[in-house]
C-alpha positions as CSV (number, residue, x, y, z in Angstrom):
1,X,-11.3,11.8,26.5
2,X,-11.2,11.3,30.4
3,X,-10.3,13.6,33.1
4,X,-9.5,11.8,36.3
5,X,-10.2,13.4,39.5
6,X,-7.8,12.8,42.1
7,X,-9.2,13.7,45.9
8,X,-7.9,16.9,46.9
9,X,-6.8,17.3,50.4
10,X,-8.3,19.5,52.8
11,X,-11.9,21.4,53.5
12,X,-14.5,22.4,51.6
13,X,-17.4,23.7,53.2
14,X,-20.5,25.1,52.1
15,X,-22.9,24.3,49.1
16,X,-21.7,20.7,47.6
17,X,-22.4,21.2,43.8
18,X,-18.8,20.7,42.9
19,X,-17.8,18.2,45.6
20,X,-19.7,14.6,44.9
21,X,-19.2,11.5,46.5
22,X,-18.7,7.9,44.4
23,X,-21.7,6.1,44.2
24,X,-19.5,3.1,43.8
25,X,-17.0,3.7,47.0
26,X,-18.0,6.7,48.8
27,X,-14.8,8.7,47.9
28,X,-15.6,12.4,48.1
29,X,-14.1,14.1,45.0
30,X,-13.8,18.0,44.4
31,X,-15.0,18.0,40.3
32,X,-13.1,21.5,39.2
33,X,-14.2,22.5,35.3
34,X,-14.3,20.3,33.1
35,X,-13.6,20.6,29.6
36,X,-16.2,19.8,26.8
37,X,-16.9,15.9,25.8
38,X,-14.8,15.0,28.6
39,X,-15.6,12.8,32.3
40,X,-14.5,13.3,35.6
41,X,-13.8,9.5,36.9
42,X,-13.3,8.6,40.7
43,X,-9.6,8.0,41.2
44,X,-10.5,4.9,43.4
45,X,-12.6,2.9,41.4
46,X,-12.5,4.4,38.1
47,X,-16.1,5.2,38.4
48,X,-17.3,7.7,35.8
49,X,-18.8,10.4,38.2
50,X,-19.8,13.4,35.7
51,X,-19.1,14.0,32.4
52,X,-19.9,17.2,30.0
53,X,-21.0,17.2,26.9
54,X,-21.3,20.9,24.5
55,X,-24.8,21.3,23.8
56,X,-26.0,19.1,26.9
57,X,-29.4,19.7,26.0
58,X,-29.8,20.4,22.4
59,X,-27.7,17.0,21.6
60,X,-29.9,14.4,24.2
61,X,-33.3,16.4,22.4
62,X,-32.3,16.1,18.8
63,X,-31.2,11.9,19.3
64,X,-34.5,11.3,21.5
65,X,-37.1,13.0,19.1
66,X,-35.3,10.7,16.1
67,X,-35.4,7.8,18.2
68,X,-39.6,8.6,18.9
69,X,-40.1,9.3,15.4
70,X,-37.9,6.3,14.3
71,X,-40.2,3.9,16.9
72,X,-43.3,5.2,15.2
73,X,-42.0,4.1,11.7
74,X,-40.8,1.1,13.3
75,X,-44.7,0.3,14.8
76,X,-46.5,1.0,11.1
77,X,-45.1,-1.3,9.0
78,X,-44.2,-5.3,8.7
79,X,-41.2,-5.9,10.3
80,X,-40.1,-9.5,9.5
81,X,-41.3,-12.0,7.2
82,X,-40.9,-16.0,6.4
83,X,-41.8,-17.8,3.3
84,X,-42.2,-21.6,3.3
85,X,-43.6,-23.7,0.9
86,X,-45.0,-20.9,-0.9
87,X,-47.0,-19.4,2.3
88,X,-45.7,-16.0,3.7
89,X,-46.1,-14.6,7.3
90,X,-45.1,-11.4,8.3
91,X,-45.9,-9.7,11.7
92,X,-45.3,-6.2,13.0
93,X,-43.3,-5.2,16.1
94,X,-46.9,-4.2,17.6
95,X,-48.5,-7.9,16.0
96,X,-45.4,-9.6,18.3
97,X,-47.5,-8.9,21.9
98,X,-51.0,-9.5,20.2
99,X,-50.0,-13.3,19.1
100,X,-48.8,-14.4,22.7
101,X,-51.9,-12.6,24.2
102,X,-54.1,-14.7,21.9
103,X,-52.2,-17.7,22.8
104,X,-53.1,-16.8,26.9
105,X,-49.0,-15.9,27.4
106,X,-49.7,-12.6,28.9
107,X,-47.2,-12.6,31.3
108,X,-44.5,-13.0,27.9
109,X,-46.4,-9.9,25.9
110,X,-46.1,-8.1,28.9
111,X,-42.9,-8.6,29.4
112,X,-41.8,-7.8,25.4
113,X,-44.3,-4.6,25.5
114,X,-43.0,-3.2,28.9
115,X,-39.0,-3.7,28.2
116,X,-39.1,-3.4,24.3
117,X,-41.7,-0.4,23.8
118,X,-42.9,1.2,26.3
119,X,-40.0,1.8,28.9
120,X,-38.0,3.1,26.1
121,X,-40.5,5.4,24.5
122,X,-41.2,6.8,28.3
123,X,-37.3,7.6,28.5
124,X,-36.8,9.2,25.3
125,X,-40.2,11.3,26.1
126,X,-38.4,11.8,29.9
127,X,-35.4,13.2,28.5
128,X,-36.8,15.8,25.7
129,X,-39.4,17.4,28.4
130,X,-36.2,17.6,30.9
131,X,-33.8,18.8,28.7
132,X,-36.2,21.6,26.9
133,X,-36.9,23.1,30.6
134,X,-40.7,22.6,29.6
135,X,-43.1,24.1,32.5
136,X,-44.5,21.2,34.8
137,X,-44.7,21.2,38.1
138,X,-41.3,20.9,39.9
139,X,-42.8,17.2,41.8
140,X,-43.4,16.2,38.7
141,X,-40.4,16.7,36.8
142,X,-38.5,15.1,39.9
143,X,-40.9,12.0,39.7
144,X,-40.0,12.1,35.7
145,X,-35.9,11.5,36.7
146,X,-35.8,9.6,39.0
147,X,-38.0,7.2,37.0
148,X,-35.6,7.9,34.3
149,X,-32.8,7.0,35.5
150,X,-34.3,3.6,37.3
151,X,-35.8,2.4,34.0
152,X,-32.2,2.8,32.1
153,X,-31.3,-0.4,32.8
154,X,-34.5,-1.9,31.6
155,X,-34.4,-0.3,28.3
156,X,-33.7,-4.0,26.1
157,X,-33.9,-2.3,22.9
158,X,-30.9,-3.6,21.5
159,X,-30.8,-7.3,23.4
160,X,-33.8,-7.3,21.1
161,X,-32.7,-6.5,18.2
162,X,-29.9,-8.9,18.7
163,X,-32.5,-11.9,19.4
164,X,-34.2,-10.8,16.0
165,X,-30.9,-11.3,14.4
166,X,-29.9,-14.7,16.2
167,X,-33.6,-15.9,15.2
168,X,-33.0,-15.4,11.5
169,X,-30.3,-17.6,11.6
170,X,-32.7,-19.8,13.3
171,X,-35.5,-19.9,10.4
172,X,-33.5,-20.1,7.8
173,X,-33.4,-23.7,8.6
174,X,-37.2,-23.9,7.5
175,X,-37.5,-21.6,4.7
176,X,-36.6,-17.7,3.3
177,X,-36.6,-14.8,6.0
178,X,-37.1,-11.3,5.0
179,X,-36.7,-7.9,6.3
180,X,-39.9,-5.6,6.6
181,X,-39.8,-2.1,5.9
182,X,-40.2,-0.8,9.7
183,X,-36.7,-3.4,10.5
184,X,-34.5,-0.3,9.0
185,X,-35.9,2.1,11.2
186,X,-36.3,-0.2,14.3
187,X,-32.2,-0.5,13.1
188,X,-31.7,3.0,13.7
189,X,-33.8,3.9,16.6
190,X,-31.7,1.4,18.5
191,X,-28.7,3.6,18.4
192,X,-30.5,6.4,18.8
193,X,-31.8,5.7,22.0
194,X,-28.4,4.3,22.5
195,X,-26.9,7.4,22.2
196,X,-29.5,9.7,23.9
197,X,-28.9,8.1,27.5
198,X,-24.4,8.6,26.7
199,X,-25.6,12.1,26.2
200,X,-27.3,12.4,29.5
201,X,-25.6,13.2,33.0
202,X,-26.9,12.4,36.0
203,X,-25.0,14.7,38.4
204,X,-25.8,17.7,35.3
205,X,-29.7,16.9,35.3
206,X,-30.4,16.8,39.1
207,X,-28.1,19.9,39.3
208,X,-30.8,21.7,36.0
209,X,-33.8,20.5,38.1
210,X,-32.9,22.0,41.4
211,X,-29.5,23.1,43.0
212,X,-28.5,20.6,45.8
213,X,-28.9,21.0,49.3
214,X,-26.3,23.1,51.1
215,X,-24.4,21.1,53.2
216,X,-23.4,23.1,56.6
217,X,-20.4,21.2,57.8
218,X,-17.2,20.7,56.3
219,X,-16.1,18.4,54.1
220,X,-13.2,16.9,53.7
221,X,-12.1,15.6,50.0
222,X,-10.3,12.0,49.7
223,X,-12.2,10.5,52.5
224,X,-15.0,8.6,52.4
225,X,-18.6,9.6,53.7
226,X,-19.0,7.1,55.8
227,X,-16.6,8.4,57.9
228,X,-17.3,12.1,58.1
229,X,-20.7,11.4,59.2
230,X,-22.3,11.9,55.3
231,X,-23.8,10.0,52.7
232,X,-25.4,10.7,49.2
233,X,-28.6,9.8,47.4
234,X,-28.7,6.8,45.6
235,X,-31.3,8.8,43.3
236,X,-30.1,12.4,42.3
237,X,-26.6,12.1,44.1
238,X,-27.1,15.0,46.5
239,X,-24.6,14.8,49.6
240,X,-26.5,14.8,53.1
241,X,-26.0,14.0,56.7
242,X,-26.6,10.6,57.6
243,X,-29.0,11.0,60.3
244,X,-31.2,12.9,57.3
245,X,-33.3,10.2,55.8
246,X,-35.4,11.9,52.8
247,X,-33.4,13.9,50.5
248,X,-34.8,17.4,50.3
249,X,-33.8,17.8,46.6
250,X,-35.7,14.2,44.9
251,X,-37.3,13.5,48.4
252,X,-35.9,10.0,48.0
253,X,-35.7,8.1,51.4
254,X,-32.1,6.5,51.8
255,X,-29.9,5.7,54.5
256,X,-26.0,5.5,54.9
257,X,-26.5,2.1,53.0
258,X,-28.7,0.3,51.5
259,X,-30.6,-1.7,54.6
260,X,-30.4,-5.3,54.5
261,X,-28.7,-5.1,51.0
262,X,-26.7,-8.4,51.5
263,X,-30.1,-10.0,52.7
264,X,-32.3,-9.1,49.8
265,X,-29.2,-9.9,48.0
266,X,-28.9,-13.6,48.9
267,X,-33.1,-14.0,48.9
268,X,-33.3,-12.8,45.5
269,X,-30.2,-14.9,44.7
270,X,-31.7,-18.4,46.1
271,X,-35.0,-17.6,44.3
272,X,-33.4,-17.5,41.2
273,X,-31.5,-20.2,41.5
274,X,-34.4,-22.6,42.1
275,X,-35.9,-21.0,38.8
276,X,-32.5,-22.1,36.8
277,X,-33.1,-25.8,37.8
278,X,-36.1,-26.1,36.4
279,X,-35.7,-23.1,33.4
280,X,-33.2,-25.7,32.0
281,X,-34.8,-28.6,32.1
282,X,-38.5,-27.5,30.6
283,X,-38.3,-26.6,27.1
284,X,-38.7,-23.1,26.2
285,X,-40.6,-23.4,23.1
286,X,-43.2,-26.3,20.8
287,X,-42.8,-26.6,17.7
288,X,-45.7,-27.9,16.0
289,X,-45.0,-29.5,12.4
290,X,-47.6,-31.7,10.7
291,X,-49.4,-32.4,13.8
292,X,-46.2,-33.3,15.8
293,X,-45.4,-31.2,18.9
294,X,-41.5,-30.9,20.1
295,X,-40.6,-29.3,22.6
296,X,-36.9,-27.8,22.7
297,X,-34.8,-26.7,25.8
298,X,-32.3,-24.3,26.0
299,X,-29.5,-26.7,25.6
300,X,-31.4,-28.6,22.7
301,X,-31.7,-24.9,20.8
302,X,-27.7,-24.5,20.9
303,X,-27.2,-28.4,19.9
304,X,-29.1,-27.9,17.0
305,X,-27.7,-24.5,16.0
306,X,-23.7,-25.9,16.6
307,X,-24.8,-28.9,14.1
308,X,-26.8,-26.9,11.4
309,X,-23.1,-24.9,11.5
310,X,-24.2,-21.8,12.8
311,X,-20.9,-21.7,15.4
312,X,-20.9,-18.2,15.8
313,X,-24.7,-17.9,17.2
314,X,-25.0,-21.2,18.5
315,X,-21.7,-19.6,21.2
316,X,-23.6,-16.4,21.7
317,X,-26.9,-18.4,22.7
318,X,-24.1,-20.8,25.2
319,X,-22.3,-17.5,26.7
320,X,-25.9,-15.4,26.8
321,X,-28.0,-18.3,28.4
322,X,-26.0,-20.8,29.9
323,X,-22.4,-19.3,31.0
324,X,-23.7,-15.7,31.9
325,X,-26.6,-16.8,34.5
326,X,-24.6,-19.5,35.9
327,X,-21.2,-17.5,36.2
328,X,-23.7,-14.5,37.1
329,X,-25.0,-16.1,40.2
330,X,-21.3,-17.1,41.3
331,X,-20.5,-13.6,40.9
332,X,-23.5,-12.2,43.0
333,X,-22.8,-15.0,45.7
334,X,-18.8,-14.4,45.8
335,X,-19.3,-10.2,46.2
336,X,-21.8,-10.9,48.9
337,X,-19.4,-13.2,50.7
338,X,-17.2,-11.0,50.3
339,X,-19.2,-7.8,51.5
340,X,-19.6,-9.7,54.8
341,X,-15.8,-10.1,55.8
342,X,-15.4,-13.9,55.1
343,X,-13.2,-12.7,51.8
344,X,-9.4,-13.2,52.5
345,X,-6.5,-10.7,52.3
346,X,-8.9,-7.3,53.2
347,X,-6.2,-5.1,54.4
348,X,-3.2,-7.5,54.7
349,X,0.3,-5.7,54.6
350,X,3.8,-6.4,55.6
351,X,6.1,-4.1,56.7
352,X,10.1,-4.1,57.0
353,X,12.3,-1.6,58.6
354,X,15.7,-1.4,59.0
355,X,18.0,1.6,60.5
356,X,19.5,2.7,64.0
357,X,17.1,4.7,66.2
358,X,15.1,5.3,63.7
359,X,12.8,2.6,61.4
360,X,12.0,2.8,57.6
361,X,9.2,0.8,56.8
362,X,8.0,-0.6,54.0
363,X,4.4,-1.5,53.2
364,X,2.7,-3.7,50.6
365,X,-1.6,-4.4,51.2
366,X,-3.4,-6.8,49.3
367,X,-6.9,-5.3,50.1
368,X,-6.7,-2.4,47.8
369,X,-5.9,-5.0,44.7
370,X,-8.6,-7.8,46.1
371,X,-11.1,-4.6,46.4
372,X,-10.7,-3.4,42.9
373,X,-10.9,-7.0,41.8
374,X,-14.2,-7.6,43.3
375,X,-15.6,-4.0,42.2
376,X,-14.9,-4.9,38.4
377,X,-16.8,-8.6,39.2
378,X,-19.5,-6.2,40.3
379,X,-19.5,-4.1,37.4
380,X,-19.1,-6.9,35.1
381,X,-22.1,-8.9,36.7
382,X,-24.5,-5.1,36.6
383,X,-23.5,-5.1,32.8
384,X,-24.3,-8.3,31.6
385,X,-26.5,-9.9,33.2
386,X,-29.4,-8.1,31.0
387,X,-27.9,-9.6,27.8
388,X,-29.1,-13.1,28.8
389,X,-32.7,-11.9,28.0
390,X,-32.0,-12.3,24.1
391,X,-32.7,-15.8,24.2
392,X,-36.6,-14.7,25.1
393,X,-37.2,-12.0,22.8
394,X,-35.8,-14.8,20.3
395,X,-38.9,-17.2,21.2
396,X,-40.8,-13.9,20.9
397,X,-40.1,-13.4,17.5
398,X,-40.6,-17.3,16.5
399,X,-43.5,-17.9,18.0
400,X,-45.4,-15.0,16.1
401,X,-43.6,-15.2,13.2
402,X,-43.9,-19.1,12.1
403,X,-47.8,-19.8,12.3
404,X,-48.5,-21.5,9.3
405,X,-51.1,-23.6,9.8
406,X,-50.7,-27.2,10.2
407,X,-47.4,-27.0,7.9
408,X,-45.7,-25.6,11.3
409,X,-46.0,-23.4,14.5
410,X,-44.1,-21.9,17.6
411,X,-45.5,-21.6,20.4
412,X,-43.4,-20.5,23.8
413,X,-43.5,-22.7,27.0
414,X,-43.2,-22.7,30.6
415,X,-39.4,-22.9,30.6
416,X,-39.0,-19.4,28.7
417,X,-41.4,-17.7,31.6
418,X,-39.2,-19.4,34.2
419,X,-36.0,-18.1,32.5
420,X,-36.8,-14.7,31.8
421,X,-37.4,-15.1,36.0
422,X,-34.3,-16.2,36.5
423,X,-32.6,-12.9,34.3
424,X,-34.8,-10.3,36.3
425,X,-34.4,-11.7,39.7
426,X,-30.4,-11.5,39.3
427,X,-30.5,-8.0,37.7
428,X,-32.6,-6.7,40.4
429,X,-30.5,-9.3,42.9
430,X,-27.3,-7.1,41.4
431,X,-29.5,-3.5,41.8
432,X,-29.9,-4.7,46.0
433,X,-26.2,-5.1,46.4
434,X,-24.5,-2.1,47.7
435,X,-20.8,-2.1,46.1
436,X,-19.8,0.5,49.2
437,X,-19.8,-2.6,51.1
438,X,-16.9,-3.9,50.1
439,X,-15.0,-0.4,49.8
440,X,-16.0,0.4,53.3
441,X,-13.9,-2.9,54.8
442,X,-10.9,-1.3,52.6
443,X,-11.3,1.8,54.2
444,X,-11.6,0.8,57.6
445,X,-8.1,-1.3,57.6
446,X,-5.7,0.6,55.5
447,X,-5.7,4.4,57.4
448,X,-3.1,3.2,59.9
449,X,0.5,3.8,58.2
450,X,2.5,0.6,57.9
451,X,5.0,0.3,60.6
452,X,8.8,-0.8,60.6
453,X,10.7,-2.4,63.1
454,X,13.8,-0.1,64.0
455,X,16.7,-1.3,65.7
């Protein structure tokens, strides 16, 4: 269910825990009570801004000790297995880093240990010693969210899981695939972990830790921060002045917006583009069969998948590594183009007025529709850009799961390094860019009433 806020008109003064302002726009929203398992969204971008769940901490507790115990189950036993010509291979989820380690590809066990194990193990562990209230230092339990709610978007626990899945369909080319008895459990603490971040609200979290700051001028709902001289953390969305820098509550630094966002923007941008030249043409993995070494691109892995008749994966691998990261980096270039003015129709309206003496006028604005157009490219682009990641975890799973001697190996290459590159330099590329950017040009345009011309 979802329980839209619309901006209520007039003051309110005094502590802000029931006023908040968009993370997304900057629209200051008076959140009155909210019934149980439903959201308060912003009524300008249809940004979810709180929601409230019954049992808020009981529920997050209960799914992130399963999802622990679940990822311990899933680390004791084989996970995945391949038989060809009579030889079996199975691995482990914790046997997956220890391969490409003794292959000297660090950089690719890091990258599996840090985004498949350990960041999502830290966030369930996060979430049960915040919710239970335990007794740690209050520093402490403010380092513990904010690094909470930073590493969400890192957690790939089910991008992998779907890479495991797509590589299956992969080896069944060469021989029978199995599932260990740690892949059940590996299943589950996916949705789990899943479901223990839905369960956990920002706004309610910051507001358990420590109440927020009390603001001392008054606030008006239905206008933007910007323009009554306030702005809110980007970290535990506590409204302050703007000339305050560190937030009293998470002591976060921050400013009205994030500096130089459309700069670190476009740097990060470029850099990642010169990565995608060469992340396509390399190949990502060797296979090694009878002494023969072929290397495979990108391109060549969805070839061979749409002719073995595997359409279905062969179009995920396309849209997840070819179409997302290209259309991605068009995305991230257009919003910043935008964010800078150069976008057409910000604010446009015409007006008609007819009458004696007195004029009725008529207005029509393009620049709220081209707005909300470019804020859903924005969300679409934050969502998933992360999903193009599956086509490493599958070379991941291959290259420690097919090592059969001289019959054949996998072994990862230089373009799979460059390409997982690529992906984090556009998801941190879309982290940089401020989205109040291209509200504030809306904002700045459309308070004058339209006018008509009377006669």
């Amino acid at each position: 269910m979802y329980s839209v806020i619309e901006p209520e008109h007039g003051e309110h003064s005094g502590p802000s825990g029931n006023v908040i302002l968009c993370r997304q726009c900057d629209m200051s929203v008076v959140l009155p009570s909210l019934p149980y398992r439903t959201k308060a969204v912003c009524p300008r971008c249809k940004t979810t801004l709180t929601a409230r769940w019954d049992e808020p901490r009981k529920r997050p507790v209960g799914y992130a000790l399963s999802a622990l115990f679940m990822l311990v189950l899933a680390n004791m036993f084989p996970f995945v297995n391949m038989r060809v010509a009579g030889i079996t291979s199975e691995i482990t989820l914790i046997q997956i880093p220890r391969v490409m380690l003794a292959d000297n590809y660090a950089s690719m066990a890091t990258l599996f240990m840090v985004l498949v194990q350990l960041i999502p193990a830290f966030c369930m562990i996060a979430i049960i010693l915040l919710c239970l209230r335990v007794r740690l230092p209050l520093r402490l339990k403010t380092m513990m969210a904010k690094v909470l709610f930073q590493f969400k978007t890192w957690c790939m626990v089910e991008i992998f899981l779907a890479g495991v899945l797509v590589s299956f369909v992969k080896l069944m080319a060469y021989g029978e695939i199995g599932i260990g008895s740690s892949f059940i459990p590996y299943c589950i603490f996916c949705l789990l972990q899943v479901r223990a971040f839905q369960c956990v609200d920002r706004h309610w979290m910051w507001q358990d830790i420590a109440p927020a700051p009390k603001l001392m001028q008054p606030l008006i709902a239905g206008r933007t921060g910007l323009r009554q001289g306030l702005r809110s953390c980007a970290c535990c969305t506590a409204i302050l002045p703007q000339s305050q820098l560190e937030c009293p509550r998470c002591h976060t630094q921050g400013y009205v917006r994030r500096r130089n966002s459309i700069q670190w923007t476009m740097a990060l941008l470029i850099t990642s583009i010169l990565l995608y030249i060469p992340a396509n043409l390399l190949p990502i993995m060797i296979t090694e069969s009878l002494g023969n070494q072929m290397g495979s691109t990108i391109m060549a892995g969805v070839i061979f998948l749409w002719s073995e008749g595997s359409y279905p994966v062969a179009m995920v691998i396309f849209i997840a590594s070819i179409m997302v990261p290209s259309l991605k980096m068009l995305a991230i270039g257009w919003l910043c183009w935008d964010a800078k003015g150069k976008g057409k129709g910000k604010g446009k309206g015409k007006g008609k007025g007819k009458g004696k003496g007195k004029g009725k006028g008529k207005g029509k604005g393009k620049g709220n529709t081209d707005t909300e157009r470019m804020h859903f490219i924005y969300e679409v682009v934050e969502f998933v850009g992360r999903w193009s990641m599956i086509d490493v975890f599958v070379i991941a799973v291959l290259s420690s799961l097919v090592r059969i001697g001289q019959l054949m190996s996998i072994y990862p290459a230089i373009g799979a390094l460059l390409f997982a590159m690529v992906v984090i330099l556009t998801m941190f590329a879309a982290l940089t860019f401020d989205p109040r950017l291209t509200w504030d040009q809306l904002s700045e345009t459309t308070q004058k009433e339209p006018q008509g011309d009377g006669q």
